[in-house]
N, C-alpha and C positions, 0 to 999 in steps of 0.2 A: 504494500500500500504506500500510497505516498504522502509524505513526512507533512504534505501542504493540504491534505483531506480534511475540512477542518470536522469533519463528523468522526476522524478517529481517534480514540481514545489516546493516551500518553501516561506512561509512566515515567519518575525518577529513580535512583538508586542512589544512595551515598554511601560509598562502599571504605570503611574506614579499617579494616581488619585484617589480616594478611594469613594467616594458621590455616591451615588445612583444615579444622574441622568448620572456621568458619566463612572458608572462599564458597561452599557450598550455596549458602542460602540466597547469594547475591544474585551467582549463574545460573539457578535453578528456576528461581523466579522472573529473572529476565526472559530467558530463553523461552518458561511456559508461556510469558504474557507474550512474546513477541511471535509463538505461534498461533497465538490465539488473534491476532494481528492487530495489538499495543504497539503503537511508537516508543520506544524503550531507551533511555539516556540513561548511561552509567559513570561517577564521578565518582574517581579513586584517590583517597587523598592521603595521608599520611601511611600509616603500616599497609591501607587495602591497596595501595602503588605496588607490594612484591605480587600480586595478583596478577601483572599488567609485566613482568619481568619474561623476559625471552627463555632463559633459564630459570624452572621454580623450582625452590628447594623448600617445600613448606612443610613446616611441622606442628607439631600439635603437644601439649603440656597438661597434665595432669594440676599442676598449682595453679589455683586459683576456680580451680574447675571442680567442689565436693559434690558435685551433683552426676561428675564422670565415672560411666557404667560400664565396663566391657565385657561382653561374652566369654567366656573361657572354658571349656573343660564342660561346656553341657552346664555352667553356672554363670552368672553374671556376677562381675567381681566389682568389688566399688574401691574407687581407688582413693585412698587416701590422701589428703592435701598434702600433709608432709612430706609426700612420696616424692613429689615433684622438686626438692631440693637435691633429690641424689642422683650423682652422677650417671649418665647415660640412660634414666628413664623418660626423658623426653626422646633420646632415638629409640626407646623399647614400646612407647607409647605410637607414636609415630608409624613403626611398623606394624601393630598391632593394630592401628586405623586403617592402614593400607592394606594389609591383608582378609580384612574384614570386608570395604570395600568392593576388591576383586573378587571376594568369594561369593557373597551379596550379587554381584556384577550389574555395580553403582558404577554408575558413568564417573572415569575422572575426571579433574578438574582443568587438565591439558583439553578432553574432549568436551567437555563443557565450556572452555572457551573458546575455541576454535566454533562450536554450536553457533556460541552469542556471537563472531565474528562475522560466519556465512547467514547468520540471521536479520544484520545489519544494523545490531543494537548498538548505537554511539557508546563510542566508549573514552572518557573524559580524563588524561591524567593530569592532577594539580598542578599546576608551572609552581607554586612558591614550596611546595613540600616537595618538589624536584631538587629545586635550587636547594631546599634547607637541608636535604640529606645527602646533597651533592652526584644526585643523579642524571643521568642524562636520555632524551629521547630514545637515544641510538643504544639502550640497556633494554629496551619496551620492543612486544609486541610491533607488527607494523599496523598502520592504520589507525592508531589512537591519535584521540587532537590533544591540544592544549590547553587549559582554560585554568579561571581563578573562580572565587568565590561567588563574581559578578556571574561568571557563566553558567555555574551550578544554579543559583540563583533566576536565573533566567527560564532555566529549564523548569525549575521547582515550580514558580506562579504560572505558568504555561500547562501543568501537566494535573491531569484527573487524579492522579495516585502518587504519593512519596513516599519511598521508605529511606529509613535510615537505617543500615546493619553494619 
C-alpha cells in the first residue's frame, strides 16, 4: 500500500532495547501489522541501535529479570537474580534462549529483520545516540534513515498506534 493512502492505518515503534529476549517484540509486531497492511515506522534509539547492527551478537541476562523461567529437564527452572552476577551465565543463559528458540522453530531475529526489511517497514536509527556511542551508519543494516527526536516525533502524531518497547 502506499505510504500516501491517507485511509491507511500507521503505526510507530520506539525500539529502545537491544537483548535478544527483547528484539522480539518490536519485529514481531511490526512485521504482523505490516502484513496486515499498517504503514509501520521503527525508531531505534539508544541500546535498540544493536538491533539495527550488521553483525548481532545479542544476549540475554538472567539479573534483573526474577520473573525468568526456562524449560529444563521436563521442568521449568526459575532463575534466580543472583545468578546473573556469575561468571559466564549470561553466555549459559543466552544459549539456552537460542536453543529453545530453534527447537520451538521461533523465527530468528536475523529472519525477522530481514521480514521487516522486504516488508518495507521504515526503519529509523537515532543520529544523536549514533554520534553518542560513537557509531556509524556504515556498522547498520542497509536501508535504515537517519533521524532525531523531531523525526520520531513526527511519525508518533501522524500514526493511529504507538508503542514504546
Amino acid at each position: 500500500m502506499s505510504q500516501t493512502d491517507s485511509n491507511q492505518k500507521s503505526m510507530s515503534i520506539i525500539v529502545t532495547k537491544g537483548t535478544l529476549d527483547w528484539a522480539y517484540p518490536p519485529f514481531i509486531l511490526a512485521t504482523t501489522a505490516a502484513a496486515m497492511g499498517v504503514n509501520v515506522s521503527m525508531f531505534f534509539t539508544f541500546y535498540g541501535l544493536a538491533l539495527l547492527k550488521k553483525d548481532l551478537d545479542l544476549q540475554i541476562s538472567p539479573l534483573g529479570k526474577p520473573d525468568m523461567v526456562m524449560p529444563l529437564a521436563g521442568m521449568h527452572m526459575k532463575m534466580p537474580n543472583i545468578v546473573g552476577v556469575i561468571p559466564g551465565v549470561n553466555a549459559m543463559a543466552t544459549t539456552m534462549m537460542k536453543n529453545l528458540i530453534a527447537k520451538k522453530g521461533v523465527a530468528s531475529i536475523p529472519t525477522l529483520r530481514e521480514a521487516a526489511v522486504e516488508s518495507d517497514i521504515e526503519m529509523i536509527a537515532c543520529q544523536m545516540t549514533l554520534d553518542l556511542f560513537e557509531m556509524k551508519k556504515e556498522d547498520m543494516i542497509d536501508g535504515i534513515k537517519l533521524g532525531g527526536a523531531a523525526t520520531y516525533m513526527e511519525k508518533a502524531l501522524a500514526s493511529d498506534i504507538n508503542l514504546y518497547i
